[in-house]
C-alpha positions in Angstrom: 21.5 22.9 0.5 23.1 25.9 -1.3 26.3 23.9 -1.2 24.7 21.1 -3.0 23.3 23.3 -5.6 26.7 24.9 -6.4 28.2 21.8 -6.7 25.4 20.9 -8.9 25.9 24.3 -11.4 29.9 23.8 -11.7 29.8 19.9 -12.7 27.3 20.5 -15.5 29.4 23.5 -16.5 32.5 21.5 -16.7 30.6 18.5 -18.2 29.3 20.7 -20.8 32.6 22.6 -21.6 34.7 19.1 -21.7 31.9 18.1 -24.5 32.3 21.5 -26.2 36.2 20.0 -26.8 35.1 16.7 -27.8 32.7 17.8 -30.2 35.4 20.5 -31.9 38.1 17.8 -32.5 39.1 15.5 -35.3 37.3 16.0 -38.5 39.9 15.6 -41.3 40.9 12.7 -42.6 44.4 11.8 -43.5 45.9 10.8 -46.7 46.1 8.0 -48.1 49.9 7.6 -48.7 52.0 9.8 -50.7 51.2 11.1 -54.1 53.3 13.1 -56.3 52.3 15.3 -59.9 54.4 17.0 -62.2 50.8 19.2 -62.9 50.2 22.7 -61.4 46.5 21.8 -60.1 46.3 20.6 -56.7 42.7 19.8 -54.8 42.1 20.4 -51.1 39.8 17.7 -50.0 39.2 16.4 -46.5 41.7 18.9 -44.6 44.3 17.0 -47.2 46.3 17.7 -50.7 45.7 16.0 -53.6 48.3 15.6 -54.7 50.3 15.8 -51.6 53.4 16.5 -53.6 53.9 18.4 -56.8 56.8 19.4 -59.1 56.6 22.8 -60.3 58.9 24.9 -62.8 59.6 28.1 -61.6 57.5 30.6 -62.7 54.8 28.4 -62.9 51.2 29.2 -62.1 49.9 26.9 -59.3 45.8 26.4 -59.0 44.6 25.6 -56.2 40.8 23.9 -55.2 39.5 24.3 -51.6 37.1 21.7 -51.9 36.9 21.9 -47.8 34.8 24.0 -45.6 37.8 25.3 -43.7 40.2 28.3 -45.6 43.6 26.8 -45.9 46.9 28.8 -45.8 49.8 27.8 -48.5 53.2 28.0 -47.9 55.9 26.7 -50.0 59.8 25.9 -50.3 62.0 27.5 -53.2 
């Protein structure tokens, strides 16, 4: 009896933490393709970058729009 009730407790514990890792995946969508702009504003939308490319002097001030409900970090080559 006391068996059975263990067994009982640990399968809904893992049932229930193997739903907890369903449930925290996924999300975000992807982009759509490759964009490029020559602007200095670029738009955080569904964990993505609009545009996903830009061309910046140096120097220049870049703005960025965190449309998402996540905080993104921004790193950079050059």
């Amino acid at each position: 009896m006391r068996r059975s009730i263990v067994f009982a407790v640990a399968f809904i514990a893992l049932s229930l933490g193997s739903l907890s890792f369903a449930a925290a995946g996924g999300g975000c969508m992807p982009p759509s393709g490759t964009t490029e702009s020559k602007g200095v504003e670029v738009k955080v939308a569904n964990c993505s970058f609009i545009p996903t490319i830009i061309h910046a002097p140096v120097g220049a001030k870049v703005t960025w729009f965190n449309g998402d409900y996540l905080p993104h970090a921004i790193n950079g080559l050059g």
